[in-house]
FIZANU-715607 format. One record per residue (C-alpha): residue in three letters; x, y, z; chain. Coordinates in nm, 4 decimals. Example, Ala and Ser with C-alpha at 12.3 -4.5 7.8 and 13.67 -1.06 7.14 Angstrom:
2
(ALA (1.2300 -0.4500 0.7800) A),
(SER (1.3670 -0.1060 0.7140) A),
***
This chain:
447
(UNK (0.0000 0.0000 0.0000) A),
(UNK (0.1260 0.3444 -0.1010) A),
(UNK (0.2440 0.5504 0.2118) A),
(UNK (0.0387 0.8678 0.2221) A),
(UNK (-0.1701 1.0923 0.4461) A),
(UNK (-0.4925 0.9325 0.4561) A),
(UNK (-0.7064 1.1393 0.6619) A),
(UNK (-1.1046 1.1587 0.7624) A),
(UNK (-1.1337 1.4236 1.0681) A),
(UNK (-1.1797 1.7678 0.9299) A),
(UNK (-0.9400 1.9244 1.1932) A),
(UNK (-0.6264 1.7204 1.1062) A),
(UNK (-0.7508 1.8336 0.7177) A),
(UNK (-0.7641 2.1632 0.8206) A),
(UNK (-0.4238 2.1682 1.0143) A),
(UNK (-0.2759 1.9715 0.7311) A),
(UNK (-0.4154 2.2407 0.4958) A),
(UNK (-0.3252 2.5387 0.6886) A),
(UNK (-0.0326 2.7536 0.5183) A),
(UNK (0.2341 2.9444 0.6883) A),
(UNK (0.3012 3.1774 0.4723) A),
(UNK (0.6170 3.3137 0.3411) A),
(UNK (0.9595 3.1714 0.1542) A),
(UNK (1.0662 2.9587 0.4248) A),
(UNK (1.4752 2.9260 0.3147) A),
(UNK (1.5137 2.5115 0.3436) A),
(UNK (1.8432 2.3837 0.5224) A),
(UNK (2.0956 2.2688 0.2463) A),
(UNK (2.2593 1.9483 0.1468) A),
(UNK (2.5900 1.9407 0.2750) A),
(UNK (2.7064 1.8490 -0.0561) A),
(UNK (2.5825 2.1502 -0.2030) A),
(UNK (2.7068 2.3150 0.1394) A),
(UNK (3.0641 2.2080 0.0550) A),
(UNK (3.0534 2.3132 -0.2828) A),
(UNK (2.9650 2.6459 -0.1902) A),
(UNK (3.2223 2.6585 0.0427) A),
(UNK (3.4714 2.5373 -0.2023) A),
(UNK (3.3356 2.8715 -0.4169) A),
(UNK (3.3497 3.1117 -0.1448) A),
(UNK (3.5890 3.0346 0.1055) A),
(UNK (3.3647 2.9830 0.3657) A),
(UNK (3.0581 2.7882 0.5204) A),
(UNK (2.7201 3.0283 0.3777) A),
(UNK (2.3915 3.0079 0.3858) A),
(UNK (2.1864 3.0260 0.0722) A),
(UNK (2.0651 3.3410 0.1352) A),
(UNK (2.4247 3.4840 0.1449) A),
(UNK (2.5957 3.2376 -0.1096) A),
(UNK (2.3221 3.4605 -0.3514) A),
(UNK (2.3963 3.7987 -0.1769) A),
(UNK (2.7564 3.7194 -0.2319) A),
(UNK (2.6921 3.6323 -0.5653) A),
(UNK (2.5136 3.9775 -0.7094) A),
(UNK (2.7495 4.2014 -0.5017) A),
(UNK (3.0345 3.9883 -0.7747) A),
(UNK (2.8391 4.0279 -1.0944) A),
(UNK (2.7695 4.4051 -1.0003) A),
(UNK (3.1538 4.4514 -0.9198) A),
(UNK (3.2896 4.2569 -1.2270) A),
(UNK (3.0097 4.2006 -1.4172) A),
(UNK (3.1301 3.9839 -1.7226) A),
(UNK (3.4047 3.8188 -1.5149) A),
(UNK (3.2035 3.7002 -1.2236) A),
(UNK (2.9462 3.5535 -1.4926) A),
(UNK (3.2519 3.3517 -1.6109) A),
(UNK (3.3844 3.2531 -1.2744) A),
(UNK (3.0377 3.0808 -1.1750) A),
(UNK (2.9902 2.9810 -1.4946) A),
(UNK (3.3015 2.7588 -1.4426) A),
(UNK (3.2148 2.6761 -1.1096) A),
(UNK (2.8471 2.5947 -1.0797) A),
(UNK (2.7902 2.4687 -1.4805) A),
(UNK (3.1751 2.3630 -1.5914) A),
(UNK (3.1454 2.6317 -1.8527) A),
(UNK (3.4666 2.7293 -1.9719) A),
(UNK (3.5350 3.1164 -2.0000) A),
(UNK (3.3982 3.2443 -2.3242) A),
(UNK (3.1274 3.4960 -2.5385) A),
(UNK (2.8100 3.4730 -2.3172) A),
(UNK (2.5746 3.5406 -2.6157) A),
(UNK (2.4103 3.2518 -2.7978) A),
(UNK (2.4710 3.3696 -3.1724) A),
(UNK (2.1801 3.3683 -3.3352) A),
(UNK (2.2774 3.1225 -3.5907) A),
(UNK (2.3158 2.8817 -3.3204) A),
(UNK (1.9452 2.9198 -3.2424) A),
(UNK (1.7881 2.9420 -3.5709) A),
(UNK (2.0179 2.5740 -3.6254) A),
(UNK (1.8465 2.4489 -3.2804) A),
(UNK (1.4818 2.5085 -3.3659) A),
(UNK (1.6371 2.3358 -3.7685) A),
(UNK (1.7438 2.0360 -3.5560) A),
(UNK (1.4392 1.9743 -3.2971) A),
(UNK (1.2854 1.6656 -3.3822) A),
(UNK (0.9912 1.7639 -3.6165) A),
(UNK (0.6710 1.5974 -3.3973) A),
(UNK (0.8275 1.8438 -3.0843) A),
(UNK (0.8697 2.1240 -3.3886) A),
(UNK (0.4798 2.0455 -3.4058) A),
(UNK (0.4053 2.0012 -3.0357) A),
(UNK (0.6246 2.3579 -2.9713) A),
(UNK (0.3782 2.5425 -3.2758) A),
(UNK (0.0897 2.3957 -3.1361) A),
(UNK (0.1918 2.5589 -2.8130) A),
(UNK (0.2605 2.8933 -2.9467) A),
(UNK (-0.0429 2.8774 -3.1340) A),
(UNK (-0.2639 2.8257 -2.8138) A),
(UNK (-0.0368 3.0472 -2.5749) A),
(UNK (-0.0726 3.3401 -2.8268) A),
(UNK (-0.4266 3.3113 -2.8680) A),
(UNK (-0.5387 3.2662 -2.5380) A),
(UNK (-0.3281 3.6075 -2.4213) A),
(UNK (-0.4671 3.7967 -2.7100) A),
(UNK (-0.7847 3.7572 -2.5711) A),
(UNK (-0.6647 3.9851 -2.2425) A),
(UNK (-0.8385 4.3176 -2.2213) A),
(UNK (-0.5449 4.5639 -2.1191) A),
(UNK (-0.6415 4.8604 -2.3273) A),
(UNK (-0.5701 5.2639 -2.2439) A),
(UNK (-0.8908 5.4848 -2.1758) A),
(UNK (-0.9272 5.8601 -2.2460) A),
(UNK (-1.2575 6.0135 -2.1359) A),
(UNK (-1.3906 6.3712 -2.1016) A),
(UNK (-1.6247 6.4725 -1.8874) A),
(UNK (-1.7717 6.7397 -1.6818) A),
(UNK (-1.4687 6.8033 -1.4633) A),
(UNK (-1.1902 6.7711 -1.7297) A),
(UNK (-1.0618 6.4658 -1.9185) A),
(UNK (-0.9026 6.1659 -1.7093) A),
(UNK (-0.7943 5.8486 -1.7965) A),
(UNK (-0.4674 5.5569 -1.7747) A),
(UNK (-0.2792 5.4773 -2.0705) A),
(UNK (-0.1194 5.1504 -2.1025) A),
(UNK (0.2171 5.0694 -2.1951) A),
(UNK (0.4385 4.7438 -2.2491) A),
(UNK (0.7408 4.7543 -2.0461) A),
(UNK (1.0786 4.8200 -2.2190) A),
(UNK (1.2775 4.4593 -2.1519) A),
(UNK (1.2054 4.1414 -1.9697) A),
(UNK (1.4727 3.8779 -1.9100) A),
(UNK (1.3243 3.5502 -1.8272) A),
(UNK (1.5263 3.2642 -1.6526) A),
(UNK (1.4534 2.9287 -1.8358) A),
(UNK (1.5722 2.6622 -1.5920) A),
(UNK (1.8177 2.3860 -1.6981) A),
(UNK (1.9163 2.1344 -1.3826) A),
(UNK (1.7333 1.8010 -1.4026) A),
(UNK (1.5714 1.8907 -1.7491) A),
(UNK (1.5824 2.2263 -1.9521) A),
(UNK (1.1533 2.3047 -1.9582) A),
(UNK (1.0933 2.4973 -2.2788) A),
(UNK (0.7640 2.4726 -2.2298) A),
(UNK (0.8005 2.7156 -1.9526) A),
(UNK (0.9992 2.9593 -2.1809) A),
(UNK (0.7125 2.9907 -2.4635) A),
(UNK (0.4166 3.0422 -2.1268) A),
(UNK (0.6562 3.3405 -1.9994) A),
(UNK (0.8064 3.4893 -2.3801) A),
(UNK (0.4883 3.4733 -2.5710) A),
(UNK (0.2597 3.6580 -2.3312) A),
(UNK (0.5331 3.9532 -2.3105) A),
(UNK (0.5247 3.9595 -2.6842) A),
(UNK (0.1616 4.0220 -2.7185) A),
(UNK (0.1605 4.2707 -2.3952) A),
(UNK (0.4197 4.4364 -2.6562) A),
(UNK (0.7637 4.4099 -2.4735) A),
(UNK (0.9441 4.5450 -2.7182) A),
(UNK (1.3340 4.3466 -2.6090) A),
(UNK (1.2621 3.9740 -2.4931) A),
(UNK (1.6173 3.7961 -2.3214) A),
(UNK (1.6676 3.4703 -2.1815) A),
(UNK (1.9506 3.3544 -1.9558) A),
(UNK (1.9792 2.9779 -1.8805) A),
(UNK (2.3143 2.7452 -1.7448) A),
(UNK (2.4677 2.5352 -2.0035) A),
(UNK (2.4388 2.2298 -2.0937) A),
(UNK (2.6488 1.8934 -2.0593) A),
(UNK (2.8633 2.0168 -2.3358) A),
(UNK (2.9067 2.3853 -2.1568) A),
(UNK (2.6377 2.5196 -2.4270) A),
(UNK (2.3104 2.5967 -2.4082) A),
(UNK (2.0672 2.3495 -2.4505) A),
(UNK (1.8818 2.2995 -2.7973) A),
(UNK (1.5490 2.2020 -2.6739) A),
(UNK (1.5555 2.5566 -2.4970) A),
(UNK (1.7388 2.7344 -2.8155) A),
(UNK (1.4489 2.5829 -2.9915) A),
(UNK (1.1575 2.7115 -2.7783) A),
(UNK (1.3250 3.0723 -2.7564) A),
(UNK (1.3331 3.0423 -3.1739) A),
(UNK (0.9326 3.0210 -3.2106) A),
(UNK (0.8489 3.2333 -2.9345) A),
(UNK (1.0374 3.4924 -3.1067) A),
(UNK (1.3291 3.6085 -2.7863) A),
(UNK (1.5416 3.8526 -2.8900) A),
(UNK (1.8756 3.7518 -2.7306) A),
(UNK (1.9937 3.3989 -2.5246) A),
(UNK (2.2755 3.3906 -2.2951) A),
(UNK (2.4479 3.0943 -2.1657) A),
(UNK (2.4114 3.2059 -1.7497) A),
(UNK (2.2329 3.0478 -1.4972) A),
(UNK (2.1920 3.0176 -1.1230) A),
(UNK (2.1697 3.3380 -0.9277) A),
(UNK (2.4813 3.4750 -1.1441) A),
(UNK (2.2347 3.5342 -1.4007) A),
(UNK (1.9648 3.7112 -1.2050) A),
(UNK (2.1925 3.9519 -1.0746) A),
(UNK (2.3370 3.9800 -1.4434) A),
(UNK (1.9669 4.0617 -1.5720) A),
(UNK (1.8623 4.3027 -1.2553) A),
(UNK (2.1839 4.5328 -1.2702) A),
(UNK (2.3239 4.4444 -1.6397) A),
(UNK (2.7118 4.3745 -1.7089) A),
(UNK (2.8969 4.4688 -2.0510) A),
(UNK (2.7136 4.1924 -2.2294) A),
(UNK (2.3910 4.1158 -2.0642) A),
(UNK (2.1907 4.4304 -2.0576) A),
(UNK (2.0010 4.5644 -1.7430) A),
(UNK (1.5867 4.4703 -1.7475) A),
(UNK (1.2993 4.5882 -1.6124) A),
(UNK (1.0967 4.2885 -1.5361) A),
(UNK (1.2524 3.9042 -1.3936) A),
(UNK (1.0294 3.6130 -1.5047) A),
(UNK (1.0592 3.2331 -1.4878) A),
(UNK (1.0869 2.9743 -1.2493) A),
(UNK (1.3868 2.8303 -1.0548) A),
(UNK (1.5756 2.7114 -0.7954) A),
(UNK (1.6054 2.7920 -0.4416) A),
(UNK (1.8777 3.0127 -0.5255) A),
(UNK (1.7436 3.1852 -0.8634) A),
(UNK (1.4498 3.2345 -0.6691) A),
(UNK (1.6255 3.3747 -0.3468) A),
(UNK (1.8305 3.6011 -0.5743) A),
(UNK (1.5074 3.7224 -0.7526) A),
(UNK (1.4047 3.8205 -0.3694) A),
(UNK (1.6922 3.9908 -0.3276) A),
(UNK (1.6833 4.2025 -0.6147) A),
(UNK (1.3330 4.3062 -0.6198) A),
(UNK (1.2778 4.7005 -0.5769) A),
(UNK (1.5802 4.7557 -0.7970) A),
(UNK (1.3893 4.5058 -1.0851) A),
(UNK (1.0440 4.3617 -1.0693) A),
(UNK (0.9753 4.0012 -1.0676) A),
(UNK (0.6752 3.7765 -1.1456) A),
(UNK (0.6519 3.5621 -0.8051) A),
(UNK (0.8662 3.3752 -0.5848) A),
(UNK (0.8017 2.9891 -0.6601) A),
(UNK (0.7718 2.7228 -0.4598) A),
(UNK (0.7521 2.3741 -0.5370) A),
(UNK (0.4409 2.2642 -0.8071) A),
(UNK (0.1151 2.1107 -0.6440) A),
(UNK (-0.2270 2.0289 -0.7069) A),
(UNK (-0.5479 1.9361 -0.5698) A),
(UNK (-0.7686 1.7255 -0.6594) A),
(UNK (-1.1710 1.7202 -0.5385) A),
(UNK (-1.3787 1.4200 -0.6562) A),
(UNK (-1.7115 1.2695 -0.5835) A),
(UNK (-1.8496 0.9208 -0.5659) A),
(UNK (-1.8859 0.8990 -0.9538) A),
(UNK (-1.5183 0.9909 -1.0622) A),
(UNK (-1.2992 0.7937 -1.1897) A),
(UNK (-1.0084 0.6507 -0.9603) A),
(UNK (-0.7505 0.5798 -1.2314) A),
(UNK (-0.7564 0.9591 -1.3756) A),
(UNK (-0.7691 1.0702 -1.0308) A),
(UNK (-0.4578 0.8751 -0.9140) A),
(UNK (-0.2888 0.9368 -1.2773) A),
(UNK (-0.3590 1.3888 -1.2220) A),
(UNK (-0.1981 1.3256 -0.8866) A),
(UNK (0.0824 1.1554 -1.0206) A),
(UNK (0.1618 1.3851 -1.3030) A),
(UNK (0.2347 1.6792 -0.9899) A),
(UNK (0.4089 1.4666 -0.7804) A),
(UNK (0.6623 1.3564 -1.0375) A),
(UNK (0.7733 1.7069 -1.0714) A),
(UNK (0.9910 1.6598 -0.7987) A),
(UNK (1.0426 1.4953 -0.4227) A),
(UNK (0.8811 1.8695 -0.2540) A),
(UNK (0.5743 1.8598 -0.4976) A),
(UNK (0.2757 1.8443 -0.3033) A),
(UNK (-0.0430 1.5929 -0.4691) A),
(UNK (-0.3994 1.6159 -0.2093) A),
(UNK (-0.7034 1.4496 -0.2780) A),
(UNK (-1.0442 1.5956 -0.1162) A),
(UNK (-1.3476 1.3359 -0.1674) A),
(UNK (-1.6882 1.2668 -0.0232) A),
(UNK (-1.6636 0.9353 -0.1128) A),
(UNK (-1.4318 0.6877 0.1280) A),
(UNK (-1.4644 0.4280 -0.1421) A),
(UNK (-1.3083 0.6144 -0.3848) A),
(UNK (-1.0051 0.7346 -0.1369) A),
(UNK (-0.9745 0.3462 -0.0842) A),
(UNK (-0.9623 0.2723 -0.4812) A),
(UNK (-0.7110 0.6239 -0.5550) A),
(UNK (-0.5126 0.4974 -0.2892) A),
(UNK (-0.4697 0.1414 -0.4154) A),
(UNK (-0.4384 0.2874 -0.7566) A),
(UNK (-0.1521 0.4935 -0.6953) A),
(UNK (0.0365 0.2322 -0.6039) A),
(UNK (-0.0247 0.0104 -0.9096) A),
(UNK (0.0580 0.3396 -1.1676) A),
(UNK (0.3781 0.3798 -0.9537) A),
(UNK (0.5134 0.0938 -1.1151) A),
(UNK (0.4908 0.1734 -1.4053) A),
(UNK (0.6405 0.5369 -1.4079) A),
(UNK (1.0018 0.6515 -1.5321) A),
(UNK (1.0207 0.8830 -1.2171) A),
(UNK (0.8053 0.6737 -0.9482) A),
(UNK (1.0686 0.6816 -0.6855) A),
(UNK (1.0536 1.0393 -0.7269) A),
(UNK (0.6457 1.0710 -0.7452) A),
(UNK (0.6395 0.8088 -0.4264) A),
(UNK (0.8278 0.9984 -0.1978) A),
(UNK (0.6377 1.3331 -0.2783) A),
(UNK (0.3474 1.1451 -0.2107) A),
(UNK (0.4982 1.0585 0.1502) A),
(UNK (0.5787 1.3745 0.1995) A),
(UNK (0.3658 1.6061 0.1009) A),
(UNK (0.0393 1.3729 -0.0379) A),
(UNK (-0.3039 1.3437 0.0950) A),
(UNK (-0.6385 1.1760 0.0801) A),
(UNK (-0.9126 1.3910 0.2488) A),
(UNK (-1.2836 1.2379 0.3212) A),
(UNK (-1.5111 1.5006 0.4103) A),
(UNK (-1.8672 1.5225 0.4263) A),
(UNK (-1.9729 1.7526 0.1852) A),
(UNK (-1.8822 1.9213 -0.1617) A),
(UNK (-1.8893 2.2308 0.0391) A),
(UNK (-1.6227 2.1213 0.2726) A),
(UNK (-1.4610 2.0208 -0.0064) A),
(UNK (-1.4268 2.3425 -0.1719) A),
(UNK (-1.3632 2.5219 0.1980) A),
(UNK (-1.0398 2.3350 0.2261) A),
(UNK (-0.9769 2.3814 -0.0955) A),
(UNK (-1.0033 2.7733 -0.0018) A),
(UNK (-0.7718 2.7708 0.2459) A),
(UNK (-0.5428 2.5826 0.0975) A),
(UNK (-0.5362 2.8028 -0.2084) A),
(UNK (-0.3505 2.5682 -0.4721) A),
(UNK (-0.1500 2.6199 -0.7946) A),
(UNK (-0.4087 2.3519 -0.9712) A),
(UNK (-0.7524 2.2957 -0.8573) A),
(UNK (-0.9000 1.9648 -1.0408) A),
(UNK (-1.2939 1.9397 -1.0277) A),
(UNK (-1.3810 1.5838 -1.0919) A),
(UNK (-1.6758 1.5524 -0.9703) A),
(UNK (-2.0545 1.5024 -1.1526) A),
(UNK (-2.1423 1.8994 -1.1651) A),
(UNK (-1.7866 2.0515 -1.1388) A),
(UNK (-1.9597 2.4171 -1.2464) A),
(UNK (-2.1719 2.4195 -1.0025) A),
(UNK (-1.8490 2.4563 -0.7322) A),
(UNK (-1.6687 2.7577 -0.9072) A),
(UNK (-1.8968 3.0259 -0.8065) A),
(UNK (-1.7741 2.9218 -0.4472) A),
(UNK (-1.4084 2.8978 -0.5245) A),
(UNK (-1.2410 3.2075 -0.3898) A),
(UNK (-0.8599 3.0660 -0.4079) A),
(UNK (-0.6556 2.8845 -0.6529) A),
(UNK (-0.4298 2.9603 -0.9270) A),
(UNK (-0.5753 2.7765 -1.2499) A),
(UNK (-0.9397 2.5473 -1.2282) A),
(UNK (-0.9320 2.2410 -1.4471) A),
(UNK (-1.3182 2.1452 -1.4725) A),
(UNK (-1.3980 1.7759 -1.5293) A),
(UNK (-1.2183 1.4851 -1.6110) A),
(UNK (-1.1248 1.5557 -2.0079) A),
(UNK (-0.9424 1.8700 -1.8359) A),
(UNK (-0.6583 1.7079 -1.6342) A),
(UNK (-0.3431 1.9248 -1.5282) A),
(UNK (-0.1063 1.8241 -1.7860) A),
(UNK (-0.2850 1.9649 -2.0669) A),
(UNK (-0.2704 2.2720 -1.9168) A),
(UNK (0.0990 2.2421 -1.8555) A),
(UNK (0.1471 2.2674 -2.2237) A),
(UNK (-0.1348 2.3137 -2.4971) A),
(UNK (-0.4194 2.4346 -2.3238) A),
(UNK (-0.3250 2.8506 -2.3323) A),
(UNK (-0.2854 2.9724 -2.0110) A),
(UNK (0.0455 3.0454 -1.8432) A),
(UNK (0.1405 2.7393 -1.6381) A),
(UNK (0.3706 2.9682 -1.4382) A),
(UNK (0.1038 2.9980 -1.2045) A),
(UNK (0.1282 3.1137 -0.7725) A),
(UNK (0.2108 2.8481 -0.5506) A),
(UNK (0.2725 2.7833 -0.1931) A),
(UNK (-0.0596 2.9953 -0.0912) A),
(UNK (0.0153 3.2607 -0.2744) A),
(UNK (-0.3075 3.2323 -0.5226) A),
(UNK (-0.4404 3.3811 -0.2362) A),
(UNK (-0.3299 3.7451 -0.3967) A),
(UNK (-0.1381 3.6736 -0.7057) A),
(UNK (-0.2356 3.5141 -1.0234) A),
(UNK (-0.0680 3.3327 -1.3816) A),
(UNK (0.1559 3.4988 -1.5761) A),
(UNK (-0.0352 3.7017 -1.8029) A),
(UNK (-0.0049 4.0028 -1.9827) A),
(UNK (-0.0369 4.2718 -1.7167) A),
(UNK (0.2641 4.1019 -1.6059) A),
(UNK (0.4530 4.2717 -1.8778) A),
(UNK (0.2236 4.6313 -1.8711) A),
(UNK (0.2145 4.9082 -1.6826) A),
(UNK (-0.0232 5.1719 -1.6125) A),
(UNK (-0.0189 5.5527 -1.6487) A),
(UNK (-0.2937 5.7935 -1.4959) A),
(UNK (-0.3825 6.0696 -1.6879) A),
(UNK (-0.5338 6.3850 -1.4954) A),
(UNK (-0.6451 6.7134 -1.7352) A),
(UNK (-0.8614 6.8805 -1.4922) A),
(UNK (-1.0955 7.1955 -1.5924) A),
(UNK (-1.1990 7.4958 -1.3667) A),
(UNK (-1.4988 7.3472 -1.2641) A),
(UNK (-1.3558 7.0478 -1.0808) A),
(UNK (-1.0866 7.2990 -0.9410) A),
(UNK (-1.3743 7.4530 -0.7951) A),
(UNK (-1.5734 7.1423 -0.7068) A),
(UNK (-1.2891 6.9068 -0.6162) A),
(UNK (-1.1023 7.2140 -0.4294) A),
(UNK (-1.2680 7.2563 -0.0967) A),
(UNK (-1.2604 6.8626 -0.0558) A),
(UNK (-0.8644 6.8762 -0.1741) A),
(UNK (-0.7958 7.1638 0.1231) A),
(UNK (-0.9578 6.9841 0.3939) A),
(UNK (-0.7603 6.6564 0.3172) A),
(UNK (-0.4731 6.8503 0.2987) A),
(UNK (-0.4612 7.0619 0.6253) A),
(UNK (-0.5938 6.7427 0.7852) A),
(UNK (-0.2634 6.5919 0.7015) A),
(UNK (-0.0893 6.8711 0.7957) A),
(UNK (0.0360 6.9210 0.4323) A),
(UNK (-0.0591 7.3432 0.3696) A),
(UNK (0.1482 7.3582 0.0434) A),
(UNK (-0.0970 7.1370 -0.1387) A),
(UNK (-0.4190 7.3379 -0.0141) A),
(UNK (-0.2374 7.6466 -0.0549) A),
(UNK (-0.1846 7.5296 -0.3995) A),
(UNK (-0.5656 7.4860 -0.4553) A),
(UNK (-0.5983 7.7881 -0.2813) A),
(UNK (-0.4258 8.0192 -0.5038) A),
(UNK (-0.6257 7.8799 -0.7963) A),
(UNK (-0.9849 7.9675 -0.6221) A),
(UNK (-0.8480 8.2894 -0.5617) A),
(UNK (-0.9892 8.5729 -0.8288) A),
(UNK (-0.7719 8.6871 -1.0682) A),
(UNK (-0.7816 9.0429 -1.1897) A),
(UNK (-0.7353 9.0217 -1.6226) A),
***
């Protein structure tokens, strides 16, 4: 029998659900600790193996992306830039069914975001003209991730959105390959979603490299991607100077099922999340205890059969679950609190639930809508909020790459209307230039 949380009081849900809140920094390896202090000198945490590593780039910029380059990826020292020849052969050399799979992608992806409303408004009206105009920000660098397996499936969900917000410079940073290049799935992906530039940089070197900018890499405005813990730390650290999309936390999904669902797509959904990785988190919520026994069982059997069930079978320890409650609205109130990355409704009348789902990053309603379609042809962003965070923050979409601009043309009449109301908030806040600014406007003028 599969080891995982199998759990029927709604308290020990509930506590099992309940979030901290946060980026809690995870204690390292010590093989990872050693190498570090091989790097450095000296025994760091991760937090100030990445604060050691920006204050370098921003010293020696090119240099220090060549120094970690050799120690983190084996890179020998050499041109950072990808030539574009290189990438153009990459996408020539991609298998043709993942040249297919990678258009179908872009296809979706593309369509989906165009279908955003972000436009500027202008309006007149009695007390002047006022408005917001939107605009595409300048240049986004996105971080396409390269340690276990390159994802360029990520890379087209982050670079195509930007394009149709209208980002006008597109970069991508990612380690090197086995070979010290980059690799060509991830050349291939940055091809058809049309990036402007690739450089061979990963790891926390390269955030720092796209925040503050060396003599190759130019500076951006906007970080996006996924990564590790110490990409994602060094995105922390560099936010104020740069924005970033989110801070991400290991994948997860949850999955809510009644009596009449199917056990084997239930256990195969919470597979596909767990194999992510050994942190991924996979949490059934079901009114039926028959079914929890038959997911349960099931899991086990698909384990067998999977490429990375070691991997899937210890997330499952970890951070799996199978929830009985007593109702659908239970159901959905854990689901709530526990605001996931992927909610799964397989259940008989999954629309009827949404209008009382308040939290979650991405709904996948009914069975023909599992997870992994979403991860790569449905249209949305899979670089979705985890770890809670769908509480506030959403996908990667198109306002990610947008900003606003507030336009204010005032007329005399709202000086005069709007004036008395703009004094009193102003000497309440003990701020007399502003209402003496108002002031001098309702004064009469001699012409």
């Amino acid at each position: 029998m599969i080891d995982i949380a199998f759990i029927t009081d709604l308290e020990t849900a509930r506590h099992k659900l309940t979030r901290t809140g946060g980026f809690a920094e995870p204690e390292l390896p010590e093989y990872i600790v050693q190498r570090n202090r091989d790097i450095f000198g000296e025994t760091l945490s991760a937090s100030e193996v990445v604060a050691r590593t920006i204050a370098e780039v921003r010293r020696d910029g090119d240099a220090a992306l060549n120094r970690f380059g050799l120690a983190y990826d084996r890179r020998p020292a050499g041109p950072l830039e990808v030539p574009r020849a290189a990438i153009e052969a990459a996408w020539s050399a991609t298998d043709p069914g993942l040249q297919r799979a990678m258009e179908v992608t872009t296809d979706r992806v593309r369509t989906f975001h165009q279908h955003q409303p972000s436009q500027s408004w202008i309006e007149p009206e009695e007390l002047g003209i006022f408005g917001q105009i939107v605009r595409p920000l300048n240049r986004v660098g996105i971080y396409a991730p390269a340690g276990s397996a390159p994802l360029p499936s990520s890379l087209l969900m982050i670079a195509i959105p930007a394009r149709v917000a209208g980002v006008d410079d597109i970069i991508v940073c990612s380690p090197a390959g086995p070979d010290g290049s980059c690799h060509q799935i991830v050349l291939a992906a940055a091809y058809i979603a049309g990036v402007d530039r690739v450089f061979t940089v990963g790891g926390a070197a390269a955030i720092a490299a796209m925040a503050y900018g060396t003599e190759t890499i130019p500076a951006v405005d906007k970080i996006v991607g996924p990564g590790n813990l110490f990409t994602t730390l060094a995105k922390k650290q560099v936010y104020g100077d740069v924005d970033i999309d989110q801070l991400a936390g290991p994948t997860e999904t949850m999955v809510v099922a009644d009596a009449g669902a199917n056990a084997e797509l239930v256990a195969a959904d919470m597979l596909a999340q767990a194999e992510h990785g050994e942190t991924s988190s996979a949490i059934l919520i079901t009114t039926s205890p028959t079914l929890a026994a038959k997911v349960q069982e099931e899991l086990g059997t698909q384990l067998e059969y999977l490429q990375r069930g070691s991997v899937a079978e210890e997330a499952l320890r970890r951070n799996g679950a199978i929830i009985v409650v007593d109702s659908p609205g239970t159901a959905i109130e854990l689901a709530n609190a526990y605001s996931p990355e992927h909610l799964c409704l397989l259940t008989n009348d999954p629309w009827s639930l949404i209008p009382s789902i308040k939290n979650a990053a991405g709904i996948f309603v009914g069975e023909q809508s599992p997870e992994a379609i979403g991860d790569y042809t449905a249209g949305p962003s899979h670089v979705m909020p985890t770890g809670g965070s769908a509480r506030y923050a959403s996908p990667v979409n198109i306002r990610d790459y947008q900003k606003v601009i507030s336009i204010i043309a005032a007329n005399d009449r709202a000086v005069a209307e709007l004036g008395p109301a703009t004094i009193t908030f102003a000497n309440a806040e003990g701020l007399t230039a502003h209402a003496a600014a108002i002031e001098r406007r309702l004064k009469p003028t001699d012409k």
